[in-house]
C-alpha positions in Angstrom: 0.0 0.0 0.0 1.8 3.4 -1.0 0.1 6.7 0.1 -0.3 9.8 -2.5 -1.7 12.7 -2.0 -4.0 15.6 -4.5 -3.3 18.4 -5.8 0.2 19.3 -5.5 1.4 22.6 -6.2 2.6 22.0 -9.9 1.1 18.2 -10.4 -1.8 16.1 -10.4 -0.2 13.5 -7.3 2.5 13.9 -4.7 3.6 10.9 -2.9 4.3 10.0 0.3 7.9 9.3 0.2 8.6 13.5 -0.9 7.1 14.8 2.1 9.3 16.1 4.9 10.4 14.3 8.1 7.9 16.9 9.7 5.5 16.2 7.5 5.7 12.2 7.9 5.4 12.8 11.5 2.3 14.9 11.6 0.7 11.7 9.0 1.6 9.5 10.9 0.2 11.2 14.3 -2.9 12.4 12.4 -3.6 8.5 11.3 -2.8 7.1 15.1 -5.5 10.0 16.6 -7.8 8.7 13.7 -7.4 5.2 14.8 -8.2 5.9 18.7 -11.1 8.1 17.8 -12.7 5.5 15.6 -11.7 2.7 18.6 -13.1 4.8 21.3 -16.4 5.9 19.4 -17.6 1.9 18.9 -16.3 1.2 22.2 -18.4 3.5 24.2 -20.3 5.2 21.9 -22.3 2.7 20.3 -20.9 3.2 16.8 -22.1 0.0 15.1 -20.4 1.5 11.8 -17.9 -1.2 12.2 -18.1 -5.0 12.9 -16.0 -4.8 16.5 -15.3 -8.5 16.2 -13.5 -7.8 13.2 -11.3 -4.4 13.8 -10.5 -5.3 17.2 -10.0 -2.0 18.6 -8.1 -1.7 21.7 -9.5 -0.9 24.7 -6.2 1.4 25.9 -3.8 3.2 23.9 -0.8 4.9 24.5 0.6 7.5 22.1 4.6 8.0 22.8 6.2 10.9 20.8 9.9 11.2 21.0 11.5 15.1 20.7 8.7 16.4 18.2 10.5 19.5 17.9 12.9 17.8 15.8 11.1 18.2 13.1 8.6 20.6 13.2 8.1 24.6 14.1 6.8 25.8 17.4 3.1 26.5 16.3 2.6 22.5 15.2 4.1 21.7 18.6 1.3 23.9 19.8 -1.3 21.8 17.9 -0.1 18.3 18.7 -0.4 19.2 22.9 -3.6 20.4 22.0 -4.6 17.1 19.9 -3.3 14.6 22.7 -5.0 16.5 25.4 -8.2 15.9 23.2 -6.8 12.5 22.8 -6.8 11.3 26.1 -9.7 13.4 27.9 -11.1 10.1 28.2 -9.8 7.1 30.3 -9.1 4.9 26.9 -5.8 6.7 26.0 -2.0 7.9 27.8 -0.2 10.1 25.7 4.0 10.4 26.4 5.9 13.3 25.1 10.2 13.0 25.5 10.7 17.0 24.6 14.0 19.5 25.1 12.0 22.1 23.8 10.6 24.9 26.3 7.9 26.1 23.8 6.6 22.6 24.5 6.6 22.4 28.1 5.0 26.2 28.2 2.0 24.3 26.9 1.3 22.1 29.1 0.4 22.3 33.3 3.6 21.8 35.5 1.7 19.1 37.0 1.6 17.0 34.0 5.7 16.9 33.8 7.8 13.9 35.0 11.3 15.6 35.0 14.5 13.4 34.5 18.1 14.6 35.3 21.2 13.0 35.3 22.7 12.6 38.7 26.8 12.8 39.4 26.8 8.9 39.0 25.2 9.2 35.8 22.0 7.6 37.1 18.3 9.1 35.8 15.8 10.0 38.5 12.7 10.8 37.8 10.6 13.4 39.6 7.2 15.4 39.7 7.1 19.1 39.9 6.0 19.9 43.2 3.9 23.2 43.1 2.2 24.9 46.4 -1.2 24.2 47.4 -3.7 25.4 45.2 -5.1 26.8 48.6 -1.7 29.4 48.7 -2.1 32.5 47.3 1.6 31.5 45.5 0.3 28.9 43.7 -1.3 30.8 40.8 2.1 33.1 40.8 4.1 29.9 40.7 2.4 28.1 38.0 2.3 30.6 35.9 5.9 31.4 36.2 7.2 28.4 35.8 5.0 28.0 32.5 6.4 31.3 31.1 10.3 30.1 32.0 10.2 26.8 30.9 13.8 26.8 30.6 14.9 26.2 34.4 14.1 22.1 33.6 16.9 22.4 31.2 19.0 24.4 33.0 22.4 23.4 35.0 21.9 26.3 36.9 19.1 29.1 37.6 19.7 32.5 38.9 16.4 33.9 40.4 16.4 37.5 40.2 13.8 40.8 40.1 12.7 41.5 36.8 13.8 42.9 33.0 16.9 44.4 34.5 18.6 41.2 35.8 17.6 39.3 32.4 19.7 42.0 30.1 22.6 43.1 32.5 23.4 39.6 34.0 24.7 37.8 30.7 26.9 40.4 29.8 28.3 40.5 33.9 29.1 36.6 33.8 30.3 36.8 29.7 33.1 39.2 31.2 33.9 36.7 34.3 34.1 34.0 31.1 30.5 32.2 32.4 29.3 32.3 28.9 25.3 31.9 29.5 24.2 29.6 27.2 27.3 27.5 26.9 27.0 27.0 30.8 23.0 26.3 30.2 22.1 28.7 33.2 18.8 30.5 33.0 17.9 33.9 34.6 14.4 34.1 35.9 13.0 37.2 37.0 10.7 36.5 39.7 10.0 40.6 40.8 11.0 38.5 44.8 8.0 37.3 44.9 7.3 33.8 46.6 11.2 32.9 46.5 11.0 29.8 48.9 8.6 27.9 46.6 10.8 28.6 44.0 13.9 27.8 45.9 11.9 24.4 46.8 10.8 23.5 43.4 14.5 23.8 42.4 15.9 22.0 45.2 13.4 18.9 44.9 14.8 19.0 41.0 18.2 19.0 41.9 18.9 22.3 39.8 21.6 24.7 41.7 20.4 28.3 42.5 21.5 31.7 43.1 19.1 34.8 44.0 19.2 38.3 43.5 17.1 40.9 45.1 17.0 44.4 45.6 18.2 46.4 48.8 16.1 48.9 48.6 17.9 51.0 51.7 15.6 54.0 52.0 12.2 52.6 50.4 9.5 50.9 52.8 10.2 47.9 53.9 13.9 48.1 52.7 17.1 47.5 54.2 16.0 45.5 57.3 13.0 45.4 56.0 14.9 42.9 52.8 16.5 41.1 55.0 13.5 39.8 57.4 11.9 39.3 54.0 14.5 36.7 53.2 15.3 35.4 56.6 11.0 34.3 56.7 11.5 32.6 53.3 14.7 31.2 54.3 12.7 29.7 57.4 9.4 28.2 55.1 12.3 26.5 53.1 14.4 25.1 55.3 14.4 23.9 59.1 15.1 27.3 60.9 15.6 30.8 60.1 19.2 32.6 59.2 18.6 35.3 62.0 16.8 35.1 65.4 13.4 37.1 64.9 14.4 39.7 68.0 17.5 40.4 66.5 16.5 41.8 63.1 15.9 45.5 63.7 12.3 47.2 61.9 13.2 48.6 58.4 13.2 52.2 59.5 15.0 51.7 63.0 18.3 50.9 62.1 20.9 52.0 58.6 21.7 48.9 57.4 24.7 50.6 55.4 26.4 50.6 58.8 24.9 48.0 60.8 25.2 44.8 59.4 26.3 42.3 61.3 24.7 39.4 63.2 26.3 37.0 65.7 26.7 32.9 64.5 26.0 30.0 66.5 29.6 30.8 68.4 28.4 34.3 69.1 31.0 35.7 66.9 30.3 38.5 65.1 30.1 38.2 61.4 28.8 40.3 58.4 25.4 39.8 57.6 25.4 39.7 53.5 28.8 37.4 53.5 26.8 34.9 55.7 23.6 35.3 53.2 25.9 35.0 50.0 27.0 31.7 51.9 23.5 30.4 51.2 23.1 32.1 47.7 21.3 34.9 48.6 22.7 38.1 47.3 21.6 42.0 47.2 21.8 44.4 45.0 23.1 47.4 47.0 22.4 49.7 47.6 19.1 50.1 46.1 18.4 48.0 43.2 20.4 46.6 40.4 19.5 49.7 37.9 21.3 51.9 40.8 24.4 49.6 41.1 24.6 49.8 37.2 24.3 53.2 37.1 26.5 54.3 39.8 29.4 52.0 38.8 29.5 53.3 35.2 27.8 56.3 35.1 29.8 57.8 32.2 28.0 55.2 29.8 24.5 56.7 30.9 22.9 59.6 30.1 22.7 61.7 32.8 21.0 64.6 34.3 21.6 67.4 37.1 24.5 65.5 38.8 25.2 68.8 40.5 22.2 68.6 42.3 20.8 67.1 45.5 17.8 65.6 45.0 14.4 67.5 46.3 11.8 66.6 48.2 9.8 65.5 45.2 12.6 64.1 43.3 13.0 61.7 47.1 9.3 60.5 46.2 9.7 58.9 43.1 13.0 57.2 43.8 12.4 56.3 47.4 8.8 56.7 48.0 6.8 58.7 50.1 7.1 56.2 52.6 10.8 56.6 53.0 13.4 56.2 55.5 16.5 58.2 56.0 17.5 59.4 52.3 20.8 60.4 54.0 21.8 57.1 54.0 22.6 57.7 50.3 26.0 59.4 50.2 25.6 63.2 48.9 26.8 61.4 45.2 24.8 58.9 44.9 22.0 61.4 46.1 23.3 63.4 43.1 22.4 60.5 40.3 18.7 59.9 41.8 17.5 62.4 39.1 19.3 60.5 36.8 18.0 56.8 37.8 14.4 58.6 37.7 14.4 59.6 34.3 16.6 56.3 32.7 14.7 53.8 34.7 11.5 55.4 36.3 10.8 57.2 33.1 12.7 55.4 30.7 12.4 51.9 29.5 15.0 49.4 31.8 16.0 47.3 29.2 16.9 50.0 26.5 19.0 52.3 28.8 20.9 48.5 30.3 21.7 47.7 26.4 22.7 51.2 25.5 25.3 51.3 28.1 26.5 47.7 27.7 27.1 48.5 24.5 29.7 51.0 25.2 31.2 49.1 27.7 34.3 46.8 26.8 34.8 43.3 29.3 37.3 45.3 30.7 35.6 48.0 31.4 32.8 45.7 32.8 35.6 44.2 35.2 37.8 46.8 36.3 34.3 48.9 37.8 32.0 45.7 38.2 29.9 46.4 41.3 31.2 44.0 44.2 28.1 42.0 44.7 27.8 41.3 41.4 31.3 40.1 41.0 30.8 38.2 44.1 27.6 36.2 42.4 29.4 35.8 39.2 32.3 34.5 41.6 29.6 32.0 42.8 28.0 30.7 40.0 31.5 29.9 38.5 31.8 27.9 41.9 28.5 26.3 41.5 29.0 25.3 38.0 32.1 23.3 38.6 30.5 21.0 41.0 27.6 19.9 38.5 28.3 16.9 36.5 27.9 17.7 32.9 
């Protein structure tokens, strides 16, 4: 039996063996779903079209599909996830998908995935994604952010980070410490800090090493202090106690983190505070936000504005908020670049001002003025990286 199909584009007939690998694959597909419709219609819809005794249809089918995406555009790997899941809405039919393509996995619920890594002794596990309860207001977040970055599963390592900022200035950062992104297979997910334990547990029960980086925010409400009892509450949902005791973390507008910033360890020694966070992975940007470290480590490559001038009292609302604490904690030129960061990153678009001044900057350049916590999180994921097994 040889399959031909009418019209073609410049002849009457095109046969089957002149169609594409993609093309063959989407036949083939269409002709198994045709087959387990027909099967399931006279098995439970009364479809006496057929003589059963005769066709024999099965009364389970499994449809596997191995790496689809091999052959075929995004879109069609759309339209096959939506034909399975029509496929098997019954209890007649399993379909299996192998994928390492992330436009795949964005279509379809986290809870569906079975994710298999290889350990250091080269062994496969196999895991489910563990999500919060549908009951926690994080679910929704968590689902749907792990649907838009579908490329942590395939990652060797994830850096969890604010928001567009992070995604433009971070590649360029580990480029010039020679942690080439893609090459090392590490994904930056911008998260805006929101519901960081779940995140750090989903990763953790995949076996996928982590970094985070959050804002600072010394000045704003809730910053400073206000950061770090943030974390410290996370770090306590994720793991079996808290960093810092609860009656030693001071409010957010009590106490200058700038200058106090130190916390005693289990030997009551006194250490600093953000060295013993890094320890764990979590890193800030300081002393405001990444933008601000950016911008105040290369400020020549920005366009600026009134760097002469201290910042008034309106000018302290939009960068710190009304709801401020101690703008003095700001040195009198950093102060003088608030005008600035309002108009390039309050005003201005984030992403566009980042690639305009990376652009002008050389990896030396990048190295020689590199804000310290950043060099201190490119310092770590070069760490990390060299204990994963490739």
């Amino acid at each position: 039996m040889s399959v031909s199909f009418t019209p073609g584009h410049n002849e009457n007939m095109v046969d089957f063996s002149r169609l594409s690998d993609g093309q063959k694959s989407m036949l083939y597909l269409s002709l198994v779903l045709a087959s387990q419709s027909i099967s399931h219609s006279i098995l439970n819809d009364g479809n006496n079209t057929f003589d059963v005794k005769k066709l024999r249809p099965p009364i389970f089918t499994i449809i596997a599909l191995e790496e689809p995406e091999n052959s075929l555009s995004p879109h069609y790997l759309g339209r096959i996830v939506n034909a399975l899941k029509a496929a098997t809405q019954y209890q007649d039919a399993q379909a299996l998908i192998a994928t390492h393509a992330p436009t795949m996995l964005r279509r379809v619920s986290p809870e569906q995935i079975r994710y298999l890594r290889l350990d250091s002794d080269r062994t496969s596990s196999i895991k489910c994604i563990q999500l919060p309860k549908k009951s926690d207001e994080a679910y929704k977040f968590v689902q749907e952010a792990v649907q838009a970055f579908p490329e942590i599963y395939f990652s060797r390592l994830v850096v969890l980070g604010e928001g567009d900022s992070e995604e433009i200035v971070l590649p360029r950062i580990f480029s010039a410490k020679g942690i080439p992104v893609d090459e090392s297979a590490i994904t930056i997910a911008p998260l805006g800090g929101r519901h960081v334990n779940h995140f750090w547990r989903l990763l953790s029960q995949l076996d996928i090493p982590y970094v985070t980086l959050l804002d600072l925010d010394v000045g704003r409400y809730c910053g400073g202090w206000g950061r770090i009892k943030y974390v410290n509450d996370q770090l306590s949902q994720h793991s079996d106690g808290a960093f810092l005791k609860e009656d030693t973390i001071p409010k957010w507008n009590e106490s200058e983190i700038r200058t106090n910033h130190t916390y005693q360890d289990g030997q009551g020694q006194e250490r600093n505070l953000f060295a013993g966070l890094e320890s764990l992975g979590v890193f800030f940007s300081c002393p405001m936000d990444l933008d601000f470290s950016m911008l105040k480590a290369y400020s020549s490559k920005f366009e600026l504005k009134d760097t002469n001038k201290l910042p008034n009292d309106k000018l302290l609302t939009s960068v710190l908020g009304e709801k401020r604490y101690n703008p003095e904690q700001y040195s009198e030129d950093e102060q003088k670049l608030f005008a600035s960061y309002h108009k390039l990153f309050n005003l201005g678009s984030k992403p566009a001002n980042h690639l305009k001044a990376l652009a002008n900057l050389t990896d030396e350049e990048l190295l020689q003025n590199m804000p310290e916590e950043l060099s201190r999180l490119a310092d770590k994921v070069k760490e990390k990286l060299r204990e994963i097994p490739e």
